[in-house]
C-alpha positions in Angstrom: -138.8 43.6 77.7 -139.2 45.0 81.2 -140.8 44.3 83.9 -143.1 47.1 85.4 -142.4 47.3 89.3 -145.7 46.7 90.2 -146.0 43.0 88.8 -142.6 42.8 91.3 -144.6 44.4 94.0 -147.0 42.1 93.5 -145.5 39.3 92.6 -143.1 40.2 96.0 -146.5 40.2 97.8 -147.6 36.7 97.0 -144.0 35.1 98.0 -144.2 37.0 101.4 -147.7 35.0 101.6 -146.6 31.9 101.0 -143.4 32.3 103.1 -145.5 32.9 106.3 -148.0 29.8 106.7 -149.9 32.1 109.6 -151.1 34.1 106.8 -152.5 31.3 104.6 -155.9 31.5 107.1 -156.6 35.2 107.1 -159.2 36.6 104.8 -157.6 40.1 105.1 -155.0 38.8 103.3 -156.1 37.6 100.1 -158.5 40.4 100.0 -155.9 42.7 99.9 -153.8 40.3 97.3 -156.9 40.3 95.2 -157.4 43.9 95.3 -153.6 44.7 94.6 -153.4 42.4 92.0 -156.8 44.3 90.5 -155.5 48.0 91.2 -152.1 46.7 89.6 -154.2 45.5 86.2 -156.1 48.6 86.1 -152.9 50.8 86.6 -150.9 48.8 83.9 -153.9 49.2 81.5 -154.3 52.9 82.2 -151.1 54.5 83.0 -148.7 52.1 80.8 -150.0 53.6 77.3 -150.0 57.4 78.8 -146.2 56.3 79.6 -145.3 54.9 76.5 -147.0 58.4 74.6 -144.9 60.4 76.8 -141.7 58.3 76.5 -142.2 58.7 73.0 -142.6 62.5 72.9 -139.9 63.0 75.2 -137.6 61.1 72.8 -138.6 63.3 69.8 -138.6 66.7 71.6 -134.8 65.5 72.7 -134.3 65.1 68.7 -135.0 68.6 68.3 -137.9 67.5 65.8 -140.9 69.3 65.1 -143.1 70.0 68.1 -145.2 66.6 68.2 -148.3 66.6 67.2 -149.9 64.5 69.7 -148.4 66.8 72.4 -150.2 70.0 70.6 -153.1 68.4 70.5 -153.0 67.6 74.5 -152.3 71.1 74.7 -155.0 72.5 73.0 -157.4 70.3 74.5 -156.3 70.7 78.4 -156.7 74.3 78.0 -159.9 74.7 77.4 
């Protein structure tokens, strides 16, 4: 399994919160952790499956199979 980098940006973030106790009393702050942390859901949501359908026509266009189907179908549609 890996880990995307944004959970380790994220993740990263929080530590860097809780290394500075100056920060603990600002509001800014954990509005912005709470809206990273909700940008970061949406984006793993969103993007990861579009990554994982290119990943996996990039692997069979490397194998020299047939042209994937879903990619003609992406085609056809984002041309018109």
């Amino acid at each position: 399994m890996t880990i995307p980098s944004l959970v380790v940006l994220i993740v990263a973030g929080l530590l860097s919160i809780a290394a500075r106790p100056a920060y603990l009393d600002q509001r800014w702050i954990w509005a912005k952790a709470v809206l990273g942390m909700i940008v970061g859901g949406i984006a793993l949501v969103v993007v990861s499956p579009g990554a994982q359908l290119a990943m996996v026509m990039a692997i069979e266009a490397s194998a020299n199979l047939k042209f994937p189907a879903a990619l003609l179908s992406f085609l056809v549609t984002s041309s018109t």
